[in-house]
N, C-alpha and C positions, 0 to 999 in steps of 0.2 A: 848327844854323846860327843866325847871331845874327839879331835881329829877323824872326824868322818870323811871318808872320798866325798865327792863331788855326789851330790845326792840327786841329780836329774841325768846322771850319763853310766855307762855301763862300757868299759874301754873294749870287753872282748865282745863280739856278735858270734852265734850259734852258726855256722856255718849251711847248715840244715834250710833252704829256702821255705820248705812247710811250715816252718816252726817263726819264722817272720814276723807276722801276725802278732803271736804271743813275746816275743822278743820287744817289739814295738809299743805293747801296754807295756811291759815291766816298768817303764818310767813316767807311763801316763796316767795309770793304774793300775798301781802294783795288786792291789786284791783280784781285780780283775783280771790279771795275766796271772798270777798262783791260781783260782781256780779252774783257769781253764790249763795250767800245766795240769795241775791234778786227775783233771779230770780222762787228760790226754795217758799218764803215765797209769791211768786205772784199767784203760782200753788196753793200752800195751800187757798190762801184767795177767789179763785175762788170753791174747795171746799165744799161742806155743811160736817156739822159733823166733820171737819179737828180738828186733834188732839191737843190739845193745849201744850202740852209737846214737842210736836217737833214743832212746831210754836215760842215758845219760846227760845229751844237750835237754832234757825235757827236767830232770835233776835240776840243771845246773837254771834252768828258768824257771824252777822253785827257787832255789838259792838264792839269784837275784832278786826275784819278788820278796822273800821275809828279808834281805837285806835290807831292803828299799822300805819294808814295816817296821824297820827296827827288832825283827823278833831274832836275834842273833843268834840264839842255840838252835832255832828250827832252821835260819840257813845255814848252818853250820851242819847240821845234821844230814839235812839233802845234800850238799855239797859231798860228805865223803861217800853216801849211795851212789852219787853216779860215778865218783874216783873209783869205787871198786872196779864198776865195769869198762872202765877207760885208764890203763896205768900209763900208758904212755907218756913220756914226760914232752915231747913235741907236736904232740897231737893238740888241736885248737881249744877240742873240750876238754879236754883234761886241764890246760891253761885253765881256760873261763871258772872251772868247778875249782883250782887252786886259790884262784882269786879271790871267785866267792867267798869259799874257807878264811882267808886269810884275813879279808875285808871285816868280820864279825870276832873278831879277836880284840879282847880287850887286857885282858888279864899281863904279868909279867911274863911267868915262864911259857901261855902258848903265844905271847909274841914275838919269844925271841925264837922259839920251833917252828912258828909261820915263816920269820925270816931268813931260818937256815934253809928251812923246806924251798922257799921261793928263789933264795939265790945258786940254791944245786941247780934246781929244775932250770933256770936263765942258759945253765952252760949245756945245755939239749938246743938251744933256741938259733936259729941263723941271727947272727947280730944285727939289729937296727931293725928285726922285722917286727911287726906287730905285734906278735907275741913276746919276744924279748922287749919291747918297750912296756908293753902293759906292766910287764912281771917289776919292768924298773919304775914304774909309777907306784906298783903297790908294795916295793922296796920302801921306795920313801914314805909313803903314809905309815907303814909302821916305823920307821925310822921317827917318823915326828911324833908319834904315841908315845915311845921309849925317850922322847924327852933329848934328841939327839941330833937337833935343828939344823946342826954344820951337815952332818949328813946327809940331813933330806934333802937342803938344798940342792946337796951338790948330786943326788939322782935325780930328781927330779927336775932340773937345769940339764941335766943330760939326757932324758926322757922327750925334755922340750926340742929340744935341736935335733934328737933323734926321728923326731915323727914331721921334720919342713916334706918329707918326700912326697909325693903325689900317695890319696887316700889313705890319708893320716890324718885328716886333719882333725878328726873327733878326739886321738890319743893327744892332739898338740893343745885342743883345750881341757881335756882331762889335766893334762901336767901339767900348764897355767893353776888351772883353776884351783887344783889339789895343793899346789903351793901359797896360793894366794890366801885361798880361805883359811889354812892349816897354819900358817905361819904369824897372823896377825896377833895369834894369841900366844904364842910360843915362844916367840923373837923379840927381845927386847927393841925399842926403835930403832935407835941409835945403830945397832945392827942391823935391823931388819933392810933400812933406808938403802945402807950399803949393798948389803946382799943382793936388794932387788935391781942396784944399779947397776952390777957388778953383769947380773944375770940376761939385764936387760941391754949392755954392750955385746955381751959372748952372740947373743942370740939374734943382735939386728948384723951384727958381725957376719954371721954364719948364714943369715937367711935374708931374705928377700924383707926392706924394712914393713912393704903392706902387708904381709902375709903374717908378720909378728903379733901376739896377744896382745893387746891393751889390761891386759891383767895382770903383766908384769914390767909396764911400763912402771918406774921409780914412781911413787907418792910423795 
């Protein structure tokens, strides 16, 4: 599929320590981390009084896994189960289950709904923290879907310098990574050469030069 995130990382983690395990196959084996959500979200539904906070982190690692299989309308579909029971727009899983949603969007008009929806929800977010960086990584990925490259970069370039802070460092190769892979095909050279030169001054600038990606080192 064109412009896919980063297909071995998942920026938001469930906060839910139980659910670790299954958070942990999502990228090592997505079939094997969907059926054991499944199997988890069956015990809950059977249940009275079942918690909806982890009903929803268990949603949202469905969501991941059919991401991760490429079955885009089934993560899409989990995704808005657990939004029901999670509206909160600052709450972690609610993040993670936006993402998900957003992540599996291909079409015009729910791309540009993902990206209204995602840039409301950013102003609920304390700035530079996790969850506002994620929302600005998956800013840009749709941004480079809609064909809209000055854009992406320029979130995703501010996604990168936003996660130099201590435990971050998965969000700082999510936004590398999501630039690099995404842009090779989108950006003409001649630009692209620039751009990454451009990005890869702001960032050794701003941050510690060992600590900077080699993924967005100039080519």
């Amino acid at each position: 599929m064109p412009c896919a995130a980063n297909p071995q990382m998942v920026c938001m983690s469930i906060p839910d320590p139980t659910l670790r395990p299954i958070q942990a196959l999502v990228t090592q084996d997505a079939a094997k981390a969907l059926k054991a959500a499944q199997a988890e979200v069956i015990k809950l539904q059977g249940t009275a009084n079942s918690d909806p906070v982890h009903l929803a982190s268990l949603y949202a690692l469905e969501s991941q896994s059919y991401g991760m299989l490429e079955l885009d309308a089934d993560a899409r579909a989990a995704a808005k189960k657990g939004l029901s029971l999670m509206p909160q727009p600052s709450d972690p899983v609610h993040v993670s289950l936006l993402i998900a949603d957003a992540e599996n969007v291909y079409d015009d008009a729910g791309m540009k709904a993902a990206l209204a929806s995602i840039t409301a929800t950013r102003l609920a977010q304390i700035p530079g923290s996790i969850n506002d960086t994620c929302l600005l990584i998956t800013i840009g990925l749709l941004q480079m879907r809609m064909n809209h490259p000055e854009l992406a970069i320029h979130s995703l370039s501010q996604a990168h310098l936003a996660s130099g802070l201590p435990g971050m460092a998965d969000q700082k190769v999510m936004a590398a990574g999501t630039l690099s892979s995404n842009s090779n095909g989108a950006i003409p050279h001649s630009r692209r050469r620039r751009w990454r030169s451009q990005i890869y001054t702001a960032t050794t600038t701003a941050l510690n030069p060992a600590n900077t990606s080699e993924s967005l080192r100039p080519a």
